[in-house]
N, C-alpha and C positions, 0 to 999 in steps of 0.2 A: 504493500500500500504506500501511495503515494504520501510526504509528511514534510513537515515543515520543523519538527520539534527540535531539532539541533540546532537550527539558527539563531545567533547574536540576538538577533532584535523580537526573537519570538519567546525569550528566555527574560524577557523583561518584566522587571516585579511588578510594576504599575498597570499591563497589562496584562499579567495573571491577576492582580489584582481585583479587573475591572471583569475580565472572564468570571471568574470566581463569583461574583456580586451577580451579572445576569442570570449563572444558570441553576439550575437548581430551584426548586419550590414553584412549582409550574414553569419557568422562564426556559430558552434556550439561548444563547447567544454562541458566535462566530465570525472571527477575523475573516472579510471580505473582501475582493475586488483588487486592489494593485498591490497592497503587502504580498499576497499570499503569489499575485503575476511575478513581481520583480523577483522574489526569493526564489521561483522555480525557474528563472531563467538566470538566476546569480547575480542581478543588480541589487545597487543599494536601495533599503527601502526606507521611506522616510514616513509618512503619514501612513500610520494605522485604523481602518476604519472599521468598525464593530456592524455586524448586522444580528437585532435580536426578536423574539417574538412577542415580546414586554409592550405593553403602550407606551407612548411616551411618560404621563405620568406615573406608570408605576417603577419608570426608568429614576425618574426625577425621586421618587418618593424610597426608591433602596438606597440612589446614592444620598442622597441627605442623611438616613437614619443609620450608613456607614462615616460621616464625617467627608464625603467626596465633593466638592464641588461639583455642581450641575450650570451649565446655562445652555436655557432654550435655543439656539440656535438658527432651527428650523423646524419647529416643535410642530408647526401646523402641514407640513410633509414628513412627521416621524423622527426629526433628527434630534436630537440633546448633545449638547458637548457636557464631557467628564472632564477636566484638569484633575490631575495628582504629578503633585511637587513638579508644578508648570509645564507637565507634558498634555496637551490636550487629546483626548479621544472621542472621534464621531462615532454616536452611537443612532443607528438606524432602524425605525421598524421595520419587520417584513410589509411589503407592502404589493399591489397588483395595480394597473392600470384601470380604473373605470370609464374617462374620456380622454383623447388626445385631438388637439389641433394644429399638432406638427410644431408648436413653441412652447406651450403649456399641457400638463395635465394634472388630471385630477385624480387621486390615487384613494385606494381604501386599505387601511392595515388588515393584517391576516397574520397566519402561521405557516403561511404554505411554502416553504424553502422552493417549492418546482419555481411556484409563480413569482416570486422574487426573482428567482434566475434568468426568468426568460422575459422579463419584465426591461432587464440590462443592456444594453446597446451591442458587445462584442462576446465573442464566447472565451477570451483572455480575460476580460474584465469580471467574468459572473461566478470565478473560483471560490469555493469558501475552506477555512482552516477550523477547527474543533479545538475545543481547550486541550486535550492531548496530542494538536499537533496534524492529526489526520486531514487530509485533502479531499474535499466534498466534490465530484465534479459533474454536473446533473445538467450540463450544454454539451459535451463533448468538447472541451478548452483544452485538455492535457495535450491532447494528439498535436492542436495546435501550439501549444506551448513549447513541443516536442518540435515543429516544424517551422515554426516563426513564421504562422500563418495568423493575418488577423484578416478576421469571418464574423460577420451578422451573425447575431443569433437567430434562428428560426429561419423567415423569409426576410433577404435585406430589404426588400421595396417596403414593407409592413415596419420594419424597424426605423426607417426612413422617416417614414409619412408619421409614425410619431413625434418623433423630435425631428427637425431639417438640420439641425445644428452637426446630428449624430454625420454627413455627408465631410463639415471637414474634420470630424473625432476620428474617421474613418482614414483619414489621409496622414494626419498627425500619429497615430498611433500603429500607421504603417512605417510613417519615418521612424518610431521608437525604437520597433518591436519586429517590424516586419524583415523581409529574405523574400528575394527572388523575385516574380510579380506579384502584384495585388490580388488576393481573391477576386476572379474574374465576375461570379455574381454579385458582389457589391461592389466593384467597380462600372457593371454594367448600370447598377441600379444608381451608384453617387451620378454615373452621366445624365438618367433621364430624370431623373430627378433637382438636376443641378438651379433650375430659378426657382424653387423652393425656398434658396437661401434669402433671396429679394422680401422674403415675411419674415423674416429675423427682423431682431433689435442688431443695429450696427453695432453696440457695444459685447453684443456675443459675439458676431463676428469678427470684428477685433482681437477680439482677447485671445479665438480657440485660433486666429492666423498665426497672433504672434507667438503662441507655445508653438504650433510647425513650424514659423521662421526659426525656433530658440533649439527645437533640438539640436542632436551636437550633427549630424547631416540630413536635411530635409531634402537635398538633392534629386532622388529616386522619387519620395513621394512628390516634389514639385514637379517634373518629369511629367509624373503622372495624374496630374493634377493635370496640366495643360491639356493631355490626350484626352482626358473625357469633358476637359471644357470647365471645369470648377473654375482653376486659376484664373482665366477670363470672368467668369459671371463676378468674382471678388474681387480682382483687380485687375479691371479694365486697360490700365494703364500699361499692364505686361505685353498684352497681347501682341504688337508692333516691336517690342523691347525685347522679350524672352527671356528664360532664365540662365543662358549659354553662359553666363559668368560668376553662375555659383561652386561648381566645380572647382575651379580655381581658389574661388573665395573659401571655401573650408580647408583646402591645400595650405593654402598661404596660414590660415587660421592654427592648424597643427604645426607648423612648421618653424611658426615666431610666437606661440603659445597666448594667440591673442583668445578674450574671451569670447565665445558665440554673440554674435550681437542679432538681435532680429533687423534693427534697423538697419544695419549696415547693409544684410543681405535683405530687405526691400531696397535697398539705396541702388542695388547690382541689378536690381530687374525693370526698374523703373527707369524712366528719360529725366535728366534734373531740369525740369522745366516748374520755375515756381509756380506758376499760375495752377499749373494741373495737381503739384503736390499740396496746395493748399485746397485745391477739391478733393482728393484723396482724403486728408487729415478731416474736412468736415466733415466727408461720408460716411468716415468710418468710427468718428467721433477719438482719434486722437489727443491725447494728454496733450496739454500747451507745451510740458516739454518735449514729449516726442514731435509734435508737428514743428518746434522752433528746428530741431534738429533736422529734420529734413530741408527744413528753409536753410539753414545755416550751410549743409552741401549743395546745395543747388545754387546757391547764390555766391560761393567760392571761387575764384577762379582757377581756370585749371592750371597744371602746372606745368611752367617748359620746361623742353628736354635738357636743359641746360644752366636753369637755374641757381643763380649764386646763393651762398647760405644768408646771407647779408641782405640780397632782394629778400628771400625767403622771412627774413626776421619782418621786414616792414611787411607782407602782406600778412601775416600773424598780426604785427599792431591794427593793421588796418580790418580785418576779417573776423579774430581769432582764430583758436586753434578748432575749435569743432569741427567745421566742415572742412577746414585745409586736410586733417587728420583723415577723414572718413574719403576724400578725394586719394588721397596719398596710400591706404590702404588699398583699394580698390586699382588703383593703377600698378602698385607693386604685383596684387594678385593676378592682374592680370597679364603683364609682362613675364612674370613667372611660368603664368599659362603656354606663353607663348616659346617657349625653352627654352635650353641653352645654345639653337642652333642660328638663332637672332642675337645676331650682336647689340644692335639697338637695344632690343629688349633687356639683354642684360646692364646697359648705360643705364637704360632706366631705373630697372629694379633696384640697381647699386643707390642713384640718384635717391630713389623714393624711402630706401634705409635713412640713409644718412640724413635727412629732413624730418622723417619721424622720428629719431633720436633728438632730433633739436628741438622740434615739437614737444617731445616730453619733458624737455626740464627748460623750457620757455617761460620766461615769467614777462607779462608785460612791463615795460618802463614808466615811469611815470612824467607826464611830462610836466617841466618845471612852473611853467605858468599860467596865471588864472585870468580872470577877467578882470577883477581888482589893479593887474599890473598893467592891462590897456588903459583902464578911468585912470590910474596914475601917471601913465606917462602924455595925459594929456587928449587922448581921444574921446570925444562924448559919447556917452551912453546913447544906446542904441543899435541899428545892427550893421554899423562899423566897429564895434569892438567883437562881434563875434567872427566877423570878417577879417578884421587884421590877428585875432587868437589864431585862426585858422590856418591864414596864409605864414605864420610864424610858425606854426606846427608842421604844416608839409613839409619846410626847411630844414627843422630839427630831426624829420623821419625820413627826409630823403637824406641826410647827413647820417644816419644808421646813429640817430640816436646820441651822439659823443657832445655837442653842442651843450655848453655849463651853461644855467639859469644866467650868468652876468654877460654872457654872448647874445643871449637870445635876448634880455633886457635890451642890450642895445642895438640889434634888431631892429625892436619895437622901438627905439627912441627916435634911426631913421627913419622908417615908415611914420610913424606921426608927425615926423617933418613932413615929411613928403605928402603928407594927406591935407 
């Protein structure tokens, strides 16, 4: 029998603990869904999620009369969060679908482990674990667990039409999890299904993009995303663009131990055209800082093949470092792409090193004067002082900065002759 009882994380007191409390005196409870996926394919697991037969308040009503912290959570879909000594654990009632409308549904608690199971979006995801450890597996998951096949539970088009969301759970969790191609009938089904996603909230679609931008290679599942058309219905903006430079872009990413960025690889598949990246960031409801970041590359200029460190420093003052970074990345990876049998290519890549080493311990200058020092040396308030600050500033930055506050002062003392 299949078991989980030797693992690190499954030998945790907090979570015998909380087993312990569910089962027993009518209750059942068991470790569900990605602990018990990651453990049988030897990933790390991090959130522990409980699924029991208990209502929710008689969940709330053991752990209080054991000293455990309870908060509702998600009390009116079954869920209770447990904290012991600040580790929290979801705890879930069994539950069955009664309506779906492909973004919501409406569920009723039960005890029925099948209906729970098949209630679940993938047959990876509907594993369950027993307080001794033992492997419940009631979708046929093992096989694929065994095969690094991610599969609909049931019928995919049925599993579909409940949540739309589950179309890209199904592509992210190939990029995780998956080998080889996609289970052909839910790929069939994520295609004909694919403007289904057009009834989502953009903020789900959002979110479940950038967990498959953040795996460590979404590559294959983007891939495949494109062929049945998803990638287009979600970002439009690919379609003329492609993703021919993400390849590269997770090369380069293992190679200089940068971290997975989701944005960076939307940066590689998109066109840096402001105007469209700010329709993008509306539609998709973008955080102010991830849409400033996409502004910030797109509105960077690019970098020549030949660029002094010194130019480099002033377009950092003038730009900063964000988008120059995310350009310089992206051009390295791709030069790299292109191998070692391009000479250019390699000018470059060297080139795009050595700028993002400068990049990283860049600190801006500060420049030595204010407005105060134009009204002092005689120029009226107005917008000739922010005009002659300006035109003194260029001087100091095309000068790479070295210019002392008492040069620039007299500067400004001919210039307000002169004006």
């Amino acid at each position: 029998m299949t078991s989980v009882s030797g693992e690190t994380w499954f030998s945790d007191p907090a979570l015998m603990r909380v087993l312990a409390l569910l089962n027993g005196d009518g209750g059942e409870a068991r470790v569900a869904g990605g602990a018990v996926r990651n453990s049988l394919m030897g990933l790390p697991v991090a959130d522990v999620d409980i699924a029991t037969t208990l209502r929710p308040q008689a969940v709330v009503e053991r752990a209080k009369a054991a000293g455990i912290k309870a908060v509702p959570t998600g009390i009116e879909h079954g869920t209770v969060t447990l904290v012991i000594d600040g580790v929290p654990f979801e705890v879930t009632t069994l539950r069955r679908d009664v309506a779906t409308d492909g973004r919501h549904a409406e569920v009723a608690f039960g005890t029925d482990w099948q209906a729970d199971a098949e209630r679940r979006d993938l047959t990876i995801n509907a594993l369950y674990a027993t307080q001794d450890g033992a492997v419940i597996d009631l979708v046929n998951g093992l096989p694929d667990i065994e095969s690094r096949t991610v599969r609909f539970i049931g019928d995919a088009a049925t599993r579909i039409a409940e949540d739309h969301l589950r179309i890209l759970r199904f592509f992210r969790f190939f990029a995780l999890y998956g080998s080889g191609r996609p289970d052909a009938e839910g790929l069939k089904a994520c295609a004909r299904a694919k403007e289904s996603l057009a009834r989502l909230s953009a903020e789900r679609v959002w979110s479940e993009t950038k967990k498959l931008l953040g795996a460590p290679d979404p590559g294959r599942a983007l891939l495949w995303m494109r062929q049945a058309g998803v990638l287009t219905e979600i970002l439009p903006e690919t379609e003329k663009w492609g993703i021919d430079a993400i390849p590269g872009l997770i090369e380069a990413e293992k190679a200089f131990g940068w971290t997975p960025d989701a944005l960076l690889r939307l940066a590689a598949m998109v066109p840096a055209d402001r105007e469209r990246l700010k329709r993008l960031a509306e539609r998709l409801r973008l955080s102010k800082a991830e849409a400033a970041m996409l502004d910030y590359w797109a509105s960077a200029p690019e970098i020549a093949p030949k660029l002094a460190e010194t130019a480099f420093d002033r377009l950092l003052y003038r730009n900063g470092p964000q988008g120059l970074v995310m350009r310089l990345r992206l051009a390295l990876a791709a030069a790299r792409a292109r191998g070692p049998g391009d000479p250019a290519a390699l000018v470059c890549a060297g080139l795009c090193q050595r700028l993002l080493a400068r990049a990283g311990k860049w600190r801006k200058p500060s420049f030595p004067l204010t407005g105060a020092d134009v009204l002092a040396a005689g120029i009226p308030a107005g917008p000739k002082v922010g005009a002659a600050l300006s035109a003194i500033e260029d001087a100091w930055v095309a000068g790479n900065f070295h210019e002392s506050r008492a040069k620039l002062l007299a500067r400004l003392e001919v210039l307000a002759t002169e004006g």
